[in-house]
C-alpha positions as CSV (number, residue, x, y, z in Angstrom):
1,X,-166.8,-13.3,-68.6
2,X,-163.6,-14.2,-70.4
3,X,-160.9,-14.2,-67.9
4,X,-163.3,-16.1,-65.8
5,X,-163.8,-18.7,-68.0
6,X,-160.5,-19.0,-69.3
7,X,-159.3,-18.8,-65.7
8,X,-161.5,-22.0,-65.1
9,X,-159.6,-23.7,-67.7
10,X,-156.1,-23.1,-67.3
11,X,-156.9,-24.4,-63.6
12,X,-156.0,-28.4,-64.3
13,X,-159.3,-29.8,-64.1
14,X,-158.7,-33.1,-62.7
15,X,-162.7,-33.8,-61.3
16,X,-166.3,-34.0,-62.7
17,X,-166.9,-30.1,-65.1
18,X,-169.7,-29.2,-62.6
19,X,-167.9,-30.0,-59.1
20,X,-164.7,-28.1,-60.9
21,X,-167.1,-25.4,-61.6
22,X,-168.4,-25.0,-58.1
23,X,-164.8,-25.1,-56.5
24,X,-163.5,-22.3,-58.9
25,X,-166.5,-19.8,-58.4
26,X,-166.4,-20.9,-54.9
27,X,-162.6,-19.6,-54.4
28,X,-163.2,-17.2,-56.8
29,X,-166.2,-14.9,-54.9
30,X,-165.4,-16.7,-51.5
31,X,-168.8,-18.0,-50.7
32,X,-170.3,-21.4,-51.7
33,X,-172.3,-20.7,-54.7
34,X,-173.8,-24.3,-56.3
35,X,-174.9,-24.8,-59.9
36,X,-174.6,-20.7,-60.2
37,X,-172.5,-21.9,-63.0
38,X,-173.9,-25.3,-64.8
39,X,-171.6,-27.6,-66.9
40,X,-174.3,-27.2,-69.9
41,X,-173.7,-23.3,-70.0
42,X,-170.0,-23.8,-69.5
43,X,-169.9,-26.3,-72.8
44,X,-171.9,-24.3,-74.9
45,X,-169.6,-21.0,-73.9
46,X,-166.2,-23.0,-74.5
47,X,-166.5,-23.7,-78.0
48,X,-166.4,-19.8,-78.7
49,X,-162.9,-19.5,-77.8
50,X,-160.3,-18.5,-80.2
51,X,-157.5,-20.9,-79.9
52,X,-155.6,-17.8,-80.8
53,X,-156.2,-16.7,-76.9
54,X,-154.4,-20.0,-75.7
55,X,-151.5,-19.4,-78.0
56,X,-151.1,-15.8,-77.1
57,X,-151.0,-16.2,-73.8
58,X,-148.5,-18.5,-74.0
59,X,-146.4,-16.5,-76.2
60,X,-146.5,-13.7,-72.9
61,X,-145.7,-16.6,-70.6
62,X,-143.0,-17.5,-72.5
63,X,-141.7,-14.2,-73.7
64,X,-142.0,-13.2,-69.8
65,X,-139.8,-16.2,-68.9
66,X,-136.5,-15.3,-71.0
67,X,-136.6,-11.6,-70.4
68,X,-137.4,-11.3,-66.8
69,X,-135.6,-14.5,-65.5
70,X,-132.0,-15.9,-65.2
71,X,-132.4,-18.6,-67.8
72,X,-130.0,-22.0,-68.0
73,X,-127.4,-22.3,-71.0
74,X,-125.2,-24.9,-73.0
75,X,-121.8,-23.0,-73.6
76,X,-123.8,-19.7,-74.0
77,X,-127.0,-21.2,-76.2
78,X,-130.3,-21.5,-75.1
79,X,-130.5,-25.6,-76.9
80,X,-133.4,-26.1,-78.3
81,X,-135.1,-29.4,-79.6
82,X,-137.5,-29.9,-82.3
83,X,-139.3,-32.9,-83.2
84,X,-142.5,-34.6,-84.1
85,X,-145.7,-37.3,-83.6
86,X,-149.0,-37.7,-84.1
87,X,-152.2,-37.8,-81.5
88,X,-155.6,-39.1,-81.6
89,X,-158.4,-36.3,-81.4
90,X,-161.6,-35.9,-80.0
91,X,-164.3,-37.4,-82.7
92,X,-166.7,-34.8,-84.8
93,X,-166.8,-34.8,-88.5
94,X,-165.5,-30.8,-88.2
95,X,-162.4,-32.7,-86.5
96,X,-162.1,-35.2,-89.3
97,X,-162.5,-32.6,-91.9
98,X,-160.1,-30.3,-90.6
99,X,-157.0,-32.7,-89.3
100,X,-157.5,-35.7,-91.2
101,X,-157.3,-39.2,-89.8
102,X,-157.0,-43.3,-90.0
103,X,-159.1,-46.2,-89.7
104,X,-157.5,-48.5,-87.3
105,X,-157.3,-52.8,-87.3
106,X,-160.6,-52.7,-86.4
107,X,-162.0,-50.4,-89.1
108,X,-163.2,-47.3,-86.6
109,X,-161.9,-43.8,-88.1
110,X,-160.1,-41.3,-85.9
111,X,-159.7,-38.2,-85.8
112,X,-155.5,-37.8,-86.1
113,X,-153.4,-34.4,-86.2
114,X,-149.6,-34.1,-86.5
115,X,-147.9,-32.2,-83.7
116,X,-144.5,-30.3,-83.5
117,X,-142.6,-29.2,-80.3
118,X,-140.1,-26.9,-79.6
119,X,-138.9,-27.7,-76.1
120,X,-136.1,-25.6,-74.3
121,X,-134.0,-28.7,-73.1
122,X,-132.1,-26.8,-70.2
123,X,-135.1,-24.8,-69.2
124,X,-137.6,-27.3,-69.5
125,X,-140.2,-25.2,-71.1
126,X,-142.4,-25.5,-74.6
127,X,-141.5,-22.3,-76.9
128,X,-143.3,-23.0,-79.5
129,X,-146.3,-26.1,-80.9
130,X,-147.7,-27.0,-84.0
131,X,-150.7,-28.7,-84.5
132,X,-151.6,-29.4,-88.3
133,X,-153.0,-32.2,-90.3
134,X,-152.5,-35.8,-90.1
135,X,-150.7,-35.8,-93.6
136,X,-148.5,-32.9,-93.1
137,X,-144.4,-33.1,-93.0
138,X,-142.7,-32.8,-90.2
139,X,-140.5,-30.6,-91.8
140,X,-142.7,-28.5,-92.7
141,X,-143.8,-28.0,-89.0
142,X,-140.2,-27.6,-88.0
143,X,-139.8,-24.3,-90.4
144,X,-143.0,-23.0,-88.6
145,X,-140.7,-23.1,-85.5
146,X,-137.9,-21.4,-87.0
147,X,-140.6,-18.6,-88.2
148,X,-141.6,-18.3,-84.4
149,X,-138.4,-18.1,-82.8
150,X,-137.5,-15.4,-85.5
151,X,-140.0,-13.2,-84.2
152,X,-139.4,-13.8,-80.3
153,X,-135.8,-12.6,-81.7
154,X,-137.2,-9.6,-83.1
155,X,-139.5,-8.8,-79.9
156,X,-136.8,-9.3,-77.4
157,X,-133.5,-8.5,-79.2
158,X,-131.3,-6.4,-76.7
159,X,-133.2,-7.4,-73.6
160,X,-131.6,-9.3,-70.6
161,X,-132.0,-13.2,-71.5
162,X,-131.4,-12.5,-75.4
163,X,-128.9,-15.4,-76.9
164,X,-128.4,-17.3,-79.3
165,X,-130.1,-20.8,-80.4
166,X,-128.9,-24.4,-80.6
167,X,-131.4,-26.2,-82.6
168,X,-131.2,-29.8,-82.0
169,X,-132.7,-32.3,-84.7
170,X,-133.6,-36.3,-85.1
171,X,-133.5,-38.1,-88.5
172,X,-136.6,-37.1,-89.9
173,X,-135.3,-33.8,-90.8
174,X,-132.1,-33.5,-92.6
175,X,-132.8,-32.0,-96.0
176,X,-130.4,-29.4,-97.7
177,X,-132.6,-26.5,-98.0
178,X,-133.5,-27.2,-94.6
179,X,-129.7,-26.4,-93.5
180,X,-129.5,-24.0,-96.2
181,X,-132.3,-21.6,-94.7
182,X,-131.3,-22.3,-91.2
183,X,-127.3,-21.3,-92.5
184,X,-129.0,-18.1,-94.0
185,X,-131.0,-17.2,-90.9
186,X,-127.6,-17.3,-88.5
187,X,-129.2,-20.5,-86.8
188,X,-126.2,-23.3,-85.2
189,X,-127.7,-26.1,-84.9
190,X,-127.4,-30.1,-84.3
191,X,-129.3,-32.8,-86.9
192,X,-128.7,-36.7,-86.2
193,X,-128.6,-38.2,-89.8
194,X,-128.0,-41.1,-91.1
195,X,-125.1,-42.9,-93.7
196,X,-127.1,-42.9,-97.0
197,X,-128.3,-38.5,-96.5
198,X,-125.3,-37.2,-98.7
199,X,-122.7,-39.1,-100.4
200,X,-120.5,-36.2,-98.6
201,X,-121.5,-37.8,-95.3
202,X,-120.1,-40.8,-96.5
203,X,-116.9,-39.7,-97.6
204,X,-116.5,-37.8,-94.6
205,X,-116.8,-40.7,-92.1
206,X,-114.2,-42.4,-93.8
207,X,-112.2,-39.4,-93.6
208,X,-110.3,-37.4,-91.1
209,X,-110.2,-34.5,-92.7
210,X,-112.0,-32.0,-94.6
211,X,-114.5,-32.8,-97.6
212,X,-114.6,-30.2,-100.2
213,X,-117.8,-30.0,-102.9
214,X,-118.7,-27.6,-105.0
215,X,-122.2,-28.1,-104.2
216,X,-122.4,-26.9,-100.9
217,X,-121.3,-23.2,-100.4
218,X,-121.4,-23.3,-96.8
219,X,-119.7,-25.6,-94.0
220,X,-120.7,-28.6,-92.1
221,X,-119.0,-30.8,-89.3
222,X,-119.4,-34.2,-89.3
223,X,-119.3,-36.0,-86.5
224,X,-119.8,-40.3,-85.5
225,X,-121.0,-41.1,-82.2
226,X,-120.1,-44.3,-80.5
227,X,-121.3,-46.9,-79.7
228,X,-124.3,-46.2,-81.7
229,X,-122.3,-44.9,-84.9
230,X,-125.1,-42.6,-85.2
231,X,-124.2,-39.7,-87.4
232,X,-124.4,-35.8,-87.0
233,X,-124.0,-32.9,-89.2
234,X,-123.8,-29.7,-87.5
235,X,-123.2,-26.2,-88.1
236,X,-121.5,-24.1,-85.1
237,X,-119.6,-21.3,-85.3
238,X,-117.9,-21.0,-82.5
239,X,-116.4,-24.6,-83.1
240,X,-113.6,-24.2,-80.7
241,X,-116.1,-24.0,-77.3
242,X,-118.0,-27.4,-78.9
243,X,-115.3,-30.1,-79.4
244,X,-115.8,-33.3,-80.7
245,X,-116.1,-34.9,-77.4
246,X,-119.4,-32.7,-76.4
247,X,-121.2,-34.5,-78.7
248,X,-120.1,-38.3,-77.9
């Protein structure tokens, strides 16, 4: 009865539950078969899913899609970005309980959650998602990312489609630990910061040439972008393939 359901489901149900229902038993035993199915069972059965079955299968689909594919890359790295929002949720005090939430201008509660994507910006597919409380950092949920594409490393390392990662970054997530962990697990990535992060970053925009400090024991390139005069600090090794102008 699982794959059935679960079938049902990941079919993009776009009408009423019950006419969805008929249509998908109806292709799937190739007979019209009304109400053998009805939208009451169907919403009592649903609630019995492990979300754990949603993420796995994703983790095949996407494990499948780097290792038995061609995939599209930036100077040899698969370029990744990370970031974060927040979405409304369906209202039940489990849902409030669990995620958190806000009262709005007009004093009704929601029912809010804090989500993280990683997206494959070439390829156009989701890796990884995060789904926590309302009140959780957004950093926080980025390191959960890290985690996950560590052990699609592990899984795949050797296979056809195995690279290396470009993580790409907005504001919210510059922190030094944060670098630091990404430095330590071999990550290159891109983070868009701004003037006031590191006095470093300061010094460095004013300068041409290399900043020494005794605080950091690893290397960083800073880079301006005009016309914005946004800011980015990035870490790539193989700086000669990534000049400055790749990045204006």
């Amino acid at each position: 009865m699982f794959p059935i359901l679960i079938g049902c489901l990941l079919n993009m149900l776009t009408k009423t539950l019950q006419i969805e229902l008929d249509k998908f038993l109806k292709v799937l035993k190739g007979e019209s078969s009304p109400s053998a199915v009805t939208k009451h069972a169907f919403c009592q059965a649903r609630p019995k899913f492990s979300e754990q079955a949603f993420i796995r299968l994703d983790e095949c689909l996407v494990q499948e899609f780097y290792t038995e594919n061609t995939s599209t890359t930036w100077k040899g790295f698969r370029v990744l970005g990370i970031d974060g929002s927040t979405v409304q949720l369906p209202w039940s005090d489990a849902i409030f309980q669990e995620f958190g939430g806000v009262t709005n201008q007009h004093g009704v509660i929601m029912s809010m959650g804090r989500i993280s994507v990683m997206f494959d910006v070439e390829n156009e597919i989701s890796v990884h998602a995060v789904l926590d409380r309302y009140t959780s950092e957004e950093r926080q949920l980025a390191l959960r990312h890290l985690e996950a594409v560590a052990a699609f490393d592990r899984r795949t390392a050797g296979r056809r489609g195995h690279q290396g990662d470009l993580l790409l970054f907005d504001m919210g997530d510059p922190a030094l630990y944060f670098m630091a962990l990404m430095i330590l697990q071999g990550k290159e990535f891109v983070i868009r910061t701004s003037d006031t992060f590191l006095k470093e970053v300061q010094e460095a925009i004013q300068s041409t040439g290399t900043i020494r400090s005794p605080r950091f024991p690893f290397t960083l390139r800073i880079v301006r972008c005009l016309p914005s005069c946004q800011r980015i600090c990035q870490r790539l090794i193989q700086r000669w393939s990534c000049p400055f102008g790749s990045f204006n």
